[in-house]
N, CA, C and O of each residue as an XYZ file, in Angstrom:
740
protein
N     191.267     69.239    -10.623
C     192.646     68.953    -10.265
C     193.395     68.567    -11.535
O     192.848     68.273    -12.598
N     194.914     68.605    -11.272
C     195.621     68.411    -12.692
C     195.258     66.859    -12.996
O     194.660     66.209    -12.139
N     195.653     66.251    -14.295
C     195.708     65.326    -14.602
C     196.853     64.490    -13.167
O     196.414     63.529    -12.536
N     198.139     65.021    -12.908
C     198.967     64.532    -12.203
C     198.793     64.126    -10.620
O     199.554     63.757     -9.726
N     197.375     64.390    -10.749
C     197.214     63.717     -9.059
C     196.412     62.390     -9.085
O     196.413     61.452     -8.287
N     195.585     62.629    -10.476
C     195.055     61.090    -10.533
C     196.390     59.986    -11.003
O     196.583     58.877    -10.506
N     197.008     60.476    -11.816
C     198.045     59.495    -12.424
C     199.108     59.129    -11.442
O     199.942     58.251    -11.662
N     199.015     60.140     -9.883
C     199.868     59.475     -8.740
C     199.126     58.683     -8.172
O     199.611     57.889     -7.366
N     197.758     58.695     -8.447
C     196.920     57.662     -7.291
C     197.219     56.238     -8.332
O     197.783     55.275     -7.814
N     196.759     56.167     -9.984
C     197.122     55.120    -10.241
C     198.371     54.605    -10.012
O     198.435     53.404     -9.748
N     199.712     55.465    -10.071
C     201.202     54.833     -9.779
C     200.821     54.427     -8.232
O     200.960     53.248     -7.905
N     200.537     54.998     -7.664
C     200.119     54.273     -5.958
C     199.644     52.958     -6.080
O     200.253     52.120     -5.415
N     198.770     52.601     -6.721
C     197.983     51.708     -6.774
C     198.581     50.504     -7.416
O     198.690     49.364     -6.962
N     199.074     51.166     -8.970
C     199.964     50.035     -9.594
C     201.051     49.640     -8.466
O     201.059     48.419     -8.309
N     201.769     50.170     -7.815
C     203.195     49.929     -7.603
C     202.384     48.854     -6.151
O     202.975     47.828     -5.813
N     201.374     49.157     -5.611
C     201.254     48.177     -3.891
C     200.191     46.975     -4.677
O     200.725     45.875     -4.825
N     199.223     47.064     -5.015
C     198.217     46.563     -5.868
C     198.210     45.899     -7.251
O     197.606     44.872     -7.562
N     199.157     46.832     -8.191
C     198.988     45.506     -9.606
C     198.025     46.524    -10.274
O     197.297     47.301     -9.655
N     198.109     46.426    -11.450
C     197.742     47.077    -12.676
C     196.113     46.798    -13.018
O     195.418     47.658    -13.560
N     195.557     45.340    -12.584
C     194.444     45.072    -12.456
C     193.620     45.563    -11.739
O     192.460     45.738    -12.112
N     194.109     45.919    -10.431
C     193.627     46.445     -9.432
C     192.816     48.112     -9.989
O     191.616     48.382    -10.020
N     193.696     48.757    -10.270
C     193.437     50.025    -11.211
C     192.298     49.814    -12.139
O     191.410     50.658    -12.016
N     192.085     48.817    -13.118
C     191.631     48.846    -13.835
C     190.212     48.579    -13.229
O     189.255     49.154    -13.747
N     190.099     48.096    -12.615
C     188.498     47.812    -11.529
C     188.253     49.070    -10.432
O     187.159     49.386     -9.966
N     189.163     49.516    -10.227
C     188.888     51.017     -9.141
C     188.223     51.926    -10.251
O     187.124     52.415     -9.987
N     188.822     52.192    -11.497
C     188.443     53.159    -12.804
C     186.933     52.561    -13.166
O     185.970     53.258    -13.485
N     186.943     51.389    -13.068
C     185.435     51.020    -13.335
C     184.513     50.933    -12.849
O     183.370     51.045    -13.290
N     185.216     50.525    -10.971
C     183.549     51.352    -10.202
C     183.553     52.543    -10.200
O     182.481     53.118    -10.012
N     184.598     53.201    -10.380
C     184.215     55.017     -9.939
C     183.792     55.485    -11.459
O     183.692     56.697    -11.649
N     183.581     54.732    -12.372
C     182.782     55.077    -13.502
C     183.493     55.999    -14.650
O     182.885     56.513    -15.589
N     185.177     56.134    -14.348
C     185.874     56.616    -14.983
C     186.795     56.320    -16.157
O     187.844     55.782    -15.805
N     186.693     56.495    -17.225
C     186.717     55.931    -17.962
C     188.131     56.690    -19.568
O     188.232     56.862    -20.783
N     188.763     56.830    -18.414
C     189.957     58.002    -18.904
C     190.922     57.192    -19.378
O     191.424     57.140    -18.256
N     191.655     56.499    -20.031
C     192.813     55.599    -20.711
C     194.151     55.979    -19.993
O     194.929     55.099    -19.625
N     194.398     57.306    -19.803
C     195.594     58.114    -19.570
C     195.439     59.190    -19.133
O     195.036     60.086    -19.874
N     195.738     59.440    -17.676
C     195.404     60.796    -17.499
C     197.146     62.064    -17.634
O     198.257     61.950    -17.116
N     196.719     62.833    -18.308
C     197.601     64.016    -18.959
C     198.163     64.557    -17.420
O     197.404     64.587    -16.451
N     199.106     64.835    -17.370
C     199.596     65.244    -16.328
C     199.425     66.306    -16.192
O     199.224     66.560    -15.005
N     199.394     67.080    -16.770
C     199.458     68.964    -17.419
C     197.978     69.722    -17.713
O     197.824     70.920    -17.951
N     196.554     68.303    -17.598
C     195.798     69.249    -18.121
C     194.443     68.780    -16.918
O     194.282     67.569    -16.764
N     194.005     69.238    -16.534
C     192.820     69.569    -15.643
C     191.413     68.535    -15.862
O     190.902     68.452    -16.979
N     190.980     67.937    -14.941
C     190.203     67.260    -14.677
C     189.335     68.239    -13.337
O     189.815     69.007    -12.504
N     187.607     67.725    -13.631
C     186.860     67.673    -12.787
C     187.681     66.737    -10.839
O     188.019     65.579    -10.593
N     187.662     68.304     -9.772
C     187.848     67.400     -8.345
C     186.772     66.094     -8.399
O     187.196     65.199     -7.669
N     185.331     65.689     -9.146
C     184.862     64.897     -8.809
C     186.162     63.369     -8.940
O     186.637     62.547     -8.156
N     186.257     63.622    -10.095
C     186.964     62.212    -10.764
C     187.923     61.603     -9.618
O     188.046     60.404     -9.371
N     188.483     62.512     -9.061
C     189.221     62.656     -8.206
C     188.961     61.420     -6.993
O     189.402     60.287     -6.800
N     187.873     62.439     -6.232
C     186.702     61.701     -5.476
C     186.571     60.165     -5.716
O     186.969     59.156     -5.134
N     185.760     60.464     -6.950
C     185.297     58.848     -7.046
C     186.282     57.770     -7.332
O     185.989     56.582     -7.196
N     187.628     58.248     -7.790
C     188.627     57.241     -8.041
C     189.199     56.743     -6.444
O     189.632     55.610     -6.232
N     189.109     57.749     -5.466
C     188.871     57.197     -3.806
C     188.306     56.564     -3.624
O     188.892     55.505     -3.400
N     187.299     56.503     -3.556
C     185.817     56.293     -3.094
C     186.037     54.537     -3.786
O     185.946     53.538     -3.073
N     186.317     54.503     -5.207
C     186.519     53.063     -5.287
C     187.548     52.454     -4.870
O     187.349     51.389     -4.285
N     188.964     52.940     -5.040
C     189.474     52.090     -4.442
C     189.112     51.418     -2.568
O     189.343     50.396     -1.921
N     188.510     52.609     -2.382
C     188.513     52.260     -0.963
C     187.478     50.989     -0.940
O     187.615     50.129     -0.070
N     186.569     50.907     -1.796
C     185.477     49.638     -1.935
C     186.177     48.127     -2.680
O     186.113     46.984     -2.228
N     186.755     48.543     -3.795
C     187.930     47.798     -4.282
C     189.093     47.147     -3.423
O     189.347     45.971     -3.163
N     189.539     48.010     -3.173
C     190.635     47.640     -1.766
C     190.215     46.998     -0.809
O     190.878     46.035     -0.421
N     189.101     47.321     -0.216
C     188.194     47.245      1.334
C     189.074     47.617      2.100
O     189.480     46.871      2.991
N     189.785     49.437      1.830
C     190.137     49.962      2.999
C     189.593     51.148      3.251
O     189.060     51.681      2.279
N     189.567     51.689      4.202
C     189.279     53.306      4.545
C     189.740     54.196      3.781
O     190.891     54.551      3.527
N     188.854     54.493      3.471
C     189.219     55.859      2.374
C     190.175     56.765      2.789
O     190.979     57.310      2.033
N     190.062     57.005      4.505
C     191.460     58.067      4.729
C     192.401     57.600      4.857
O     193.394     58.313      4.710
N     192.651     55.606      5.331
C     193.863     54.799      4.946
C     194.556     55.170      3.815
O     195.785     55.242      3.802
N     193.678     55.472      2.621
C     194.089     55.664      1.201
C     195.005     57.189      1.153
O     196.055     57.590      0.650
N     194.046     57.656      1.892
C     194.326     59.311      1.665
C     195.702     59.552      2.296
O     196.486     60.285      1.693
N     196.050     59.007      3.434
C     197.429     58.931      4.365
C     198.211     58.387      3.692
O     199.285     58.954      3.495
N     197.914     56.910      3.014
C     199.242     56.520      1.641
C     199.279     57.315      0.333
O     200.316     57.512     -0.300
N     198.512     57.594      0.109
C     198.400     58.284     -0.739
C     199.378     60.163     -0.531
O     200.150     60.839     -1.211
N     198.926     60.234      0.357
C     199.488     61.977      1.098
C     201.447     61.368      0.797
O     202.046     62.069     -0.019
N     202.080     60.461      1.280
C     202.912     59.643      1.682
C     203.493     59.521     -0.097
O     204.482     60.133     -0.501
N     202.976     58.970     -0.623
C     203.232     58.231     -2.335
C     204.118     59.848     -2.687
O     205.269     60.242     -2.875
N     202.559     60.461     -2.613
C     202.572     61.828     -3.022
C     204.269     62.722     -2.804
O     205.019     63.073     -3.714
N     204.451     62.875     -1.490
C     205.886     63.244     -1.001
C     207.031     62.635     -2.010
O     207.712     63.159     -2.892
N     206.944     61.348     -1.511
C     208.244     60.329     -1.885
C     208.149     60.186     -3.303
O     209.217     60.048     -3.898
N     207.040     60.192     -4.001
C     207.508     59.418     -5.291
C     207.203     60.764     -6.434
O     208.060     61.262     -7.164
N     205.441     61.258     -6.331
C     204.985     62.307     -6.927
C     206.072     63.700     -7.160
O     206.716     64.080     -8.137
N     205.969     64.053     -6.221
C     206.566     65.637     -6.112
C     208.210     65.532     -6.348
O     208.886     66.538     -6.564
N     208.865     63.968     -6.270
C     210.063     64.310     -6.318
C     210.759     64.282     -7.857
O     211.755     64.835     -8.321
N     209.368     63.023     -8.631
C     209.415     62.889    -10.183
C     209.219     64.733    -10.843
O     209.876     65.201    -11.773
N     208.157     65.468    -10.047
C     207.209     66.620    -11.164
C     207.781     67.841    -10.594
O     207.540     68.928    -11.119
N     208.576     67.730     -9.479
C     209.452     68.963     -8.925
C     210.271     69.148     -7.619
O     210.199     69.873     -6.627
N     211.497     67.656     -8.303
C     212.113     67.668     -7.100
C     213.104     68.625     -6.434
O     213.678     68.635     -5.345
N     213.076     69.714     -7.894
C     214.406     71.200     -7.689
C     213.832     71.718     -6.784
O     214.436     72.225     -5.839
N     212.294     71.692     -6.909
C     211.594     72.736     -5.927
C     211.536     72.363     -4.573
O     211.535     73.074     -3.567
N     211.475     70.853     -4.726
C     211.288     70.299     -3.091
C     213.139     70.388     -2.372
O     213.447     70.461     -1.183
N     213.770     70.360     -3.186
C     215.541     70.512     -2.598
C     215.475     71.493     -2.209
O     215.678     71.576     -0.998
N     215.162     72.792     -2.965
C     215.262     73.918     -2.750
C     214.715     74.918     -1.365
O     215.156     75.906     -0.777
N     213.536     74.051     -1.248
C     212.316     74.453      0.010
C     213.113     74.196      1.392
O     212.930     74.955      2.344
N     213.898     73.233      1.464
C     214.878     73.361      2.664
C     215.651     71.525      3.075
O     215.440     70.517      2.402
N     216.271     71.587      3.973
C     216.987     70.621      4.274
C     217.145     69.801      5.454
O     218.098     69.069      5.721
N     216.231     69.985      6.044
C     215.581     69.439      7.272
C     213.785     69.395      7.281
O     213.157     70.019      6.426
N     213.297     68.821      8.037
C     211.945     69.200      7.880
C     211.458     70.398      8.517
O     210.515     71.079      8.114
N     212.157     70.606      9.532
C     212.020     71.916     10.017
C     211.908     73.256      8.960
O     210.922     73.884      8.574
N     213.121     73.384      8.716
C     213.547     74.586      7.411
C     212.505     74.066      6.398
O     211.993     75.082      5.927
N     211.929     72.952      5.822
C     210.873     72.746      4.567
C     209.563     72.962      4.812
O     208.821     73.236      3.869
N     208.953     72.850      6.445
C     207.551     72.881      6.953
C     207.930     74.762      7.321
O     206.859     75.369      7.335
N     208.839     75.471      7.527
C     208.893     76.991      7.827
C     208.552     77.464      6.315
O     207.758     78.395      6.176
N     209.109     76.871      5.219
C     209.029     77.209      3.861
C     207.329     76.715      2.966
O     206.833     76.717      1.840
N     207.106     76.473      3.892
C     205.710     75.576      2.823
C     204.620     76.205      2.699
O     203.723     75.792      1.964
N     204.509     77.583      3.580
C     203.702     78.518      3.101
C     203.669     78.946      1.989
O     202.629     79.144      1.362
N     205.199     79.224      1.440
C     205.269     79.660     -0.147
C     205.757     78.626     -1.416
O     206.058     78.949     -2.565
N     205.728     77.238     -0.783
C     205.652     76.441     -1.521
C     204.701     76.216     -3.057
O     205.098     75.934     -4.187
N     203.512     76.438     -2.606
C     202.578     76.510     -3.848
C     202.700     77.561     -4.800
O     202.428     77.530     -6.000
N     203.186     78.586     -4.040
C     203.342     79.637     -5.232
C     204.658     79.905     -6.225
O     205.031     80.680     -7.106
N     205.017     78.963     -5.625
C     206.217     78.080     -6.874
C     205.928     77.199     -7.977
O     206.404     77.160     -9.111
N     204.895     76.376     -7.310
C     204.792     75.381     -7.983
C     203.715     75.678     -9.257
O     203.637     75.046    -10.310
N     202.588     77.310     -8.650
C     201.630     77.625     -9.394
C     202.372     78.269    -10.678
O     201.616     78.654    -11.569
N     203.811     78.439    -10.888
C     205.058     78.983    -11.644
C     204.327     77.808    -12.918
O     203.820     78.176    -13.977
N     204.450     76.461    -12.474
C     204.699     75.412    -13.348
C     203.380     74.893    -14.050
O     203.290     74.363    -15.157
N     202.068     75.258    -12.855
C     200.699     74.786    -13.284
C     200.110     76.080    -12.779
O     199.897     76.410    -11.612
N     199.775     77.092    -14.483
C     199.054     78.007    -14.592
C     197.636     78.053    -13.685
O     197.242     78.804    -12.793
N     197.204     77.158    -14.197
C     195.387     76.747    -13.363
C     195.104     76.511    -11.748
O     194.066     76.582    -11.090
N     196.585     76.174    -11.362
C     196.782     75.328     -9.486
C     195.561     76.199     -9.043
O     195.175     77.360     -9.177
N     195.190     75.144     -8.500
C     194.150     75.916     -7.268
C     194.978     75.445     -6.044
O     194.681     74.369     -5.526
N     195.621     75.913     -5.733
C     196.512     74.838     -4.390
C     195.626     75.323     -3.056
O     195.023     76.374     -2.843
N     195.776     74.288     -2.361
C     195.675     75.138     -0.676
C     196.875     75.849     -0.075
O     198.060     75.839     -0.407
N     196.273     76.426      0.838
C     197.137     77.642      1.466
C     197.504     77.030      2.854
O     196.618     76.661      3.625
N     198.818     76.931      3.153
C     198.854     76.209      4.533
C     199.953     77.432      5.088
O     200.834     77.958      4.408
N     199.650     77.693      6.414
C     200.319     78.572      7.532
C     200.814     77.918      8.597
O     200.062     77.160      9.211
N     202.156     78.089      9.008
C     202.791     77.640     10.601
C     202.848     78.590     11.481
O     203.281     79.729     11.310
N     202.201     77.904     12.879
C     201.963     78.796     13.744
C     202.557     78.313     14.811
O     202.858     77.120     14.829
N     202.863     79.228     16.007
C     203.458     78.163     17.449
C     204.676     77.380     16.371
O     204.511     76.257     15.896
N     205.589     78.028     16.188
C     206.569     77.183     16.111
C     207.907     77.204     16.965
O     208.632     78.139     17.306
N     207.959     76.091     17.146
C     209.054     75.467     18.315
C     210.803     75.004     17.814
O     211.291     75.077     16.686
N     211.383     74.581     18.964
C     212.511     73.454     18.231
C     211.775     72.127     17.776
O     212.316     71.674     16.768
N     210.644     71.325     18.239
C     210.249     70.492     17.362
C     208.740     70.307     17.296
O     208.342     69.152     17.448
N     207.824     71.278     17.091
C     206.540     71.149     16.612
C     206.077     72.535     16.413
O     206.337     73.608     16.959
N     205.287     72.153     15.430
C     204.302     73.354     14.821
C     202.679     73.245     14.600
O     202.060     72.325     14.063
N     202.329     74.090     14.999
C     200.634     74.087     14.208
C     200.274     73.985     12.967
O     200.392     75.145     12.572
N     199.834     73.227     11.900
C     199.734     73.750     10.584
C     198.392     73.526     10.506
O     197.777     72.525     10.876
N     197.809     74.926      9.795
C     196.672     74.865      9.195
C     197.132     75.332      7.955
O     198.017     75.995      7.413
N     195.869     74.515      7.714
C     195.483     73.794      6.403
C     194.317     74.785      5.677
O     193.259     74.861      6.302
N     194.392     75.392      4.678
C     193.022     75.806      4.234
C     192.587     75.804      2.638
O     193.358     76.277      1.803
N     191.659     75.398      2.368
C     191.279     74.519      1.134
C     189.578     74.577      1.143
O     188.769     74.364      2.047
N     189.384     75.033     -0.529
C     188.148     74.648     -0.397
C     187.601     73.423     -1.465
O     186.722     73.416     -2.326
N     188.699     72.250     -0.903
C     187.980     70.732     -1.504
C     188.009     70.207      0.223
O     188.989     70.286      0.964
N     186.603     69.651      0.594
C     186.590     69.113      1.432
C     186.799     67.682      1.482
O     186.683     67.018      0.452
N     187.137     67.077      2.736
C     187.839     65.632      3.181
C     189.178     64.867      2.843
O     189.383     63.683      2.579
N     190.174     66.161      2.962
C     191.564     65.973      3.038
C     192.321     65.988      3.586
O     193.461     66.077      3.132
N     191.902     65.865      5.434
C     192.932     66.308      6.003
C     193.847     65.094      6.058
O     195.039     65.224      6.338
N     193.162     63.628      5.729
C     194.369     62.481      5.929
C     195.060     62.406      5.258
O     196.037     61.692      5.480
N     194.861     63.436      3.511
C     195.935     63.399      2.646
C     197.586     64.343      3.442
O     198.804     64.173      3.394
N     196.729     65.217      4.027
C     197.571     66.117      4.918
C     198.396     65.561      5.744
O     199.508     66.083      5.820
N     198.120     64.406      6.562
C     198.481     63.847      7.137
C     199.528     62.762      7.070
O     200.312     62.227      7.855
N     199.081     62.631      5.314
C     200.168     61.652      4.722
C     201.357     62.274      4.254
O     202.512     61.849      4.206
N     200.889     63.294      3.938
C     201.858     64.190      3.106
C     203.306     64.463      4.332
O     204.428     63.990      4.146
N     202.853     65.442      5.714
C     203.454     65.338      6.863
C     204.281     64.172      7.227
O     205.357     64.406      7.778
N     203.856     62.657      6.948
C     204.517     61.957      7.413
C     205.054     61.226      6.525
O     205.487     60.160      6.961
N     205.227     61.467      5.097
C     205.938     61.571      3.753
C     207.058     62.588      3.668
O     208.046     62.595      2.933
N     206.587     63.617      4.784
C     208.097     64.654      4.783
C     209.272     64.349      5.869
O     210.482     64.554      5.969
N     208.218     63.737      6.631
C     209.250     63.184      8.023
C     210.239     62.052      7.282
O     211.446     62.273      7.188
N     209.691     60.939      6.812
C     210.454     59.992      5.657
C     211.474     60.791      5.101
O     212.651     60.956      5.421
N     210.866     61.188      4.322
C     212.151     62.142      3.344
C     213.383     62.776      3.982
O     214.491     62.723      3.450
N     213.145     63.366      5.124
C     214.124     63.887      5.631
C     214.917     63.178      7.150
O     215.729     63.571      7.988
N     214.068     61.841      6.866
C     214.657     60.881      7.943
C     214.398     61.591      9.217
O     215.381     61.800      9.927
N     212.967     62.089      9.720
C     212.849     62.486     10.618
C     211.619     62.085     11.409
O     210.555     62.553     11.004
N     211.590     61.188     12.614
C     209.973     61.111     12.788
C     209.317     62.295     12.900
O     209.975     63.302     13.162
N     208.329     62.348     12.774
C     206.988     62.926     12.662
C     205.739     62.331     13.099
O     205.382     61.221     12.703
N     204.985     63.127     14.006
C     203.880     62.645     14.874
C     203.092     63.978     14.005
O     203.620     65.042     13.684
N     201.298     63.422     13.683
C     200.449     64.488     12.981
C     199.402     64.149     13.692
O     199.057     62.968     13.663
N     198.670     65.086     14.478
C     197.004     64.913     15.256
C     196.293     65.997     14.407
O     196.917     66.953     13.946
N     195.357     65.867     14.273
C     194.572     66.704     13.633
C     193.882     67.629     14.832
O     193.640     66.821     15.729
N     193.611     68.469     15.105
C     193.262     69.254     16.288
C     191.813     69.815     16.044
O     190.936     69.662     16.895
N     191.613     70.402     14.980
C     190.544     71.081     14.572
C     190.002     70.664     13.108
O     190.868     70.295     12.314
N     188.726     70.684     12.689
C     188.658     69.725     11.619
C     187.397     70.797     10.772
O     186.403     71.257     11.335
N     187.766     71.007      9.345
C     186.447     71.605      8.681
C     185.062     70.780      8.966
O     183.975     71.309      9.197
N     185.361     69.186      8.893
C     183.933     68.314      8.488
C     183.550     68.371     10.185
O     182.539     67.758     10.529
N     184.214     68.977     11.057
C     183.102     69.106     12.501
C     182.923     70.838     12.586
O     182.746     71.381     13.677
N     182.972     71.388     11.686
C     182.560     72.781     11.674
C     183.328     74.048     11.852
O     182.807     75.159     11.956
N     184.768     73.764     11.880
C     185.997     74.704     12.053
C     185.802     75.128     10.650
O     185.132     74.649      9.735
N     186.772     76.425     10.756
C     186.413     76.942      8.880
C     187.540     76.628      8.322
O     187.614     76.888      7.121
N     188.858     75.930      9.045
C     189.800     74.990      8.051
C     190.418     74.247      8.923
O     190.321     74.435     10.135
N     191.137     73.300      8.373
C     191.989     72.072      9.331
C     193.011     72.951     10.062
O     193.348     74.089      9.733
N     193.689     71.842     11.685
C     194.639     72.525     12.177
C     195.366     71.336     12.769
O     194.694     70.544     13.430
N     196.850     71.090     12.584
C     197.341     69.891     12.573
C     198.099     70.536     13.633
O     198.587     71.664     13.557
N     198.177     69.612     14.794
C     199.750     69.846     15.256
C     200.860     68.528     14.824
O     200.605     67.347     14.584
N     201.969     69.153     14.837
C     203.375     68.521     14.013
C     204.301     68.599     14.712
O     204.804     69.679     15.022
N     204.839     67.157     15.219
C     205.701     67.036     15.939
C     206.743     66.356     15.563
O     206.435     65.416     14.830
N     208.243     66.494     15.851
C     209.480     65.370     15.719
C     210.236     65.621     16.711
O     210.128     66.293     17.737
N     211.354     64.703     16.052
C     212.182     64.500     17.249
C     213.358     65.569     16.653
O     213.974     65.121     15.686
N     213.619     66.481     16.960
C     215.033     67.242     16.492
C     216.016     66.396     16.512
O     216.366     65.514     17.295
N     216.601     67.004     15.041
C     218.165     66.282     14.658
C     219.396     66.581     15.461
O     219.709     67.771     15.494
N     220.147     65.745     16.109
C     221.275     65.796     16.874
C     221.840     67.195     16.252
O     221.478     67.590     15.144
N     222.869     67.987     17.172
C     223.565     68.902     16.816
C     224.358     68.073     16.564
O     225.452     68.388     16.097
């Protein structure tokens, strides 16, 4: 993964947690990076294990993490590293979750290397959709989940996310249903 997804988990961390906090998550997960480069590619493990501690560090659930984290990601990440792209993708959540199929292949414009996942809307309604999810880093769907309800925020819209179908019980990718409340005419 790029340098820029670990350096959103530390801004996550600094901004609810404190700078100390970071510095002990980096040291149980055995990582030992000063600064991570936004632009240049890290091992998915590092990734992993910088979870994996905070969640021991913290003493929360790792997919607690992954849902604030999905959430950080929306609001703070994507709007610092490409917020033209996220304006651009649409203006409701509706019009931005119809657009997010070709979201990544915008963004792969900016990061040569992206391995992004591929997400598809299916069953779409006036206010819910199916989204699957497909990716081959496993145990993300709560980042998914955060992310979804990081877009509902953004566009001042609730958002309800169930996970329906799940890779880690043997489906061959995640399948979310996505619900809100439609915006007044």
């Amino acid at each position: 993964m790029y340098g820029m997804v670990n350096k959103a988990i530390e801004d996550m961390v600094g901004m609810h947690f404190g700078a100390e906090k970071w510095e002990q998550i980096k040291l149980r997960a055995g990582v030992d990076v000063e600064v991570f480069m936004s632009n240049e590619g890290y091992p998915d493990e590092v990734t992993y294990q910088l979870v994996a501690a905070a969640s021991e560090v913290l003493q929360l659930p790792a997919d607690d993490i992954l849902v604030a984290f999905g959430e950080h990601w929306v609001l703070h990440t994507a709007q610092e590293g490409y917020g033209g792209l996220m304006r651009a993708a649409g203006r409701t959540l509706p019009e931005f979750l119809g657009n997010l199929p070709n979201f990544h292949s915008r963004v792969s414009m900016i990061f040569p290397q992206l391995e992004p996942p591929r997400f598809e809307c299916r069953d779409i309604t006036a206010n819910a959709l199916k989204l699957h999810y497909f990716t081959h880093r496993p145990g993300l769907a709560s980042f998914v989940v955060g992310l979804m309800q990081g877009l509902g925020k953004l566009f001042r819209t609730p958002v309800t996310v169930r996970l329906l179908e799940a890779r880690e019980n043997g489906a061959d990718h995640d399948v979310f249903a996505v619900t809100w409340v439609p915006a007044a005419p």
